[in-house]
N, C-alpha and C positions, 0 to 999 in steps of 0.2 A: 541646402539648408533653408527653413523656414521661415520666413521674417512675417512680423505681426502688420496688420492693416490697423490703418489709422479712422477714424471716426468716417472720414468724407469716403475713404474707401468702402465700407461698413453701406453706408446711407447707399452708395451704386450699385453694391451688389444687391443688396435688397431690394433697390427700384426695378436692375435689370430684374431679375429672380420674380415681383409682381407681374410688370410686365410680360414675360414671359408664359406666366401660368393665366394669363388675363387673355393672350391671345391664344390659346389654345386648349381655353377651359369648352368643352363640348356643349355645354346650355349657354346662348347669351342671358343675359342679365334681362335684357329689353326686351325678350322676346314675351308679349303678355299672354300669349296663348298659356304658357305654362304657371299660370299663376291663376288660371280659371278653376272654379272649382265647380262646374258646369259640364256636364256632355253630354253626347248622346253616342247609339249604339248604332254604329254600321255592321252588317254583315253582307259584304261581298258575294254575289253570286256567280262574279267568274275572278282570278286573278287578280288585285291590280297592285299598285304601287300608292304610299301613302302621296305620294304627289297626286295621283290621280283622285284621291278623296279629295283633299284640300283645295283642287282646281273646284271640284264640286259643291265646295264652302263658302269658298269667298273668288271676287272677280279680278281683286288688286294683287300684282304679281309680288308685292316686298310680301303680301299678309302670306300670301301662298305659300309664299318659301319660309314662313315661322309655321305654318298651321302646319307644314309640312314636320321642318324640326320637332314641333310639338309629338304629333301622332307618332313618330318614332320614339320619342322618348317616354310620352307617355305608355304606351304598349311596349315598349322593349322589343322596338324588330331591329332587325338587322339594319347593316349604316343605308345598303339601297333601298331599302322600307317596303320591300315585296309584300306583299299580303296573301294568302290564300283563300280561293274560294270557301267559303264558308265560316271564315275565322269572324270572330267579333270584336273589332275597332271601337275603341272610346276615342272620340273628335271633340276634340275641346272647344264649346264654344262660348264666345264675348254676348253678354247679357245682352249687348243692342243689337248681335248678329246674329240670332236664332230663325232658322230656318223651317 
């Protein structure tokens, strides 16, 4: 039998249920790469991985692994972020970090 939740129950499952979807929502919130409305156009002449753009971008290893997130989300690759030879990557970049 089903018994009703009370208000304070109500308020925990709602936090857990935020929480929850907070830690495993796939864009962070903070990551400012994804809020650039800047890029520019790589095209790959052999292979690589959006990691290996983004080492290309920037030298600080947290930016690395956003600019990383970013080019995968932005281009829609796949979660290991392979690239192909010849494909065209938009790399989002921060007004004061133009290359």
């Amino acid at each position: 039998m089903l018994r009703k939740m009370n208000t304070k129950q109500h308020l925990f499952m709602a936090g857990a249920l935020f929480l929850f979807v907070m830690a495993f929502t796939p864009l962070h919130i903070t990551n400012e790469y994804l809020y650039s409305s800047e890029f520019i156009t790589v095209i790959p002449q052999k292979s690589v991985t959006a990691g290996d753009v983004a080492r290309r971008y920037t030298n600080d290893e947290k930016k690395t692994e956003k600019l990383q997130e970013a080019i995968i989300a932005v281009n829609d690759l796949k979660p290991d972020g392979s690239i192909r030879e010849g494909q065209h990557v938009r790399v989002p970049v921060l007004t004061n970090e133009k290359k």
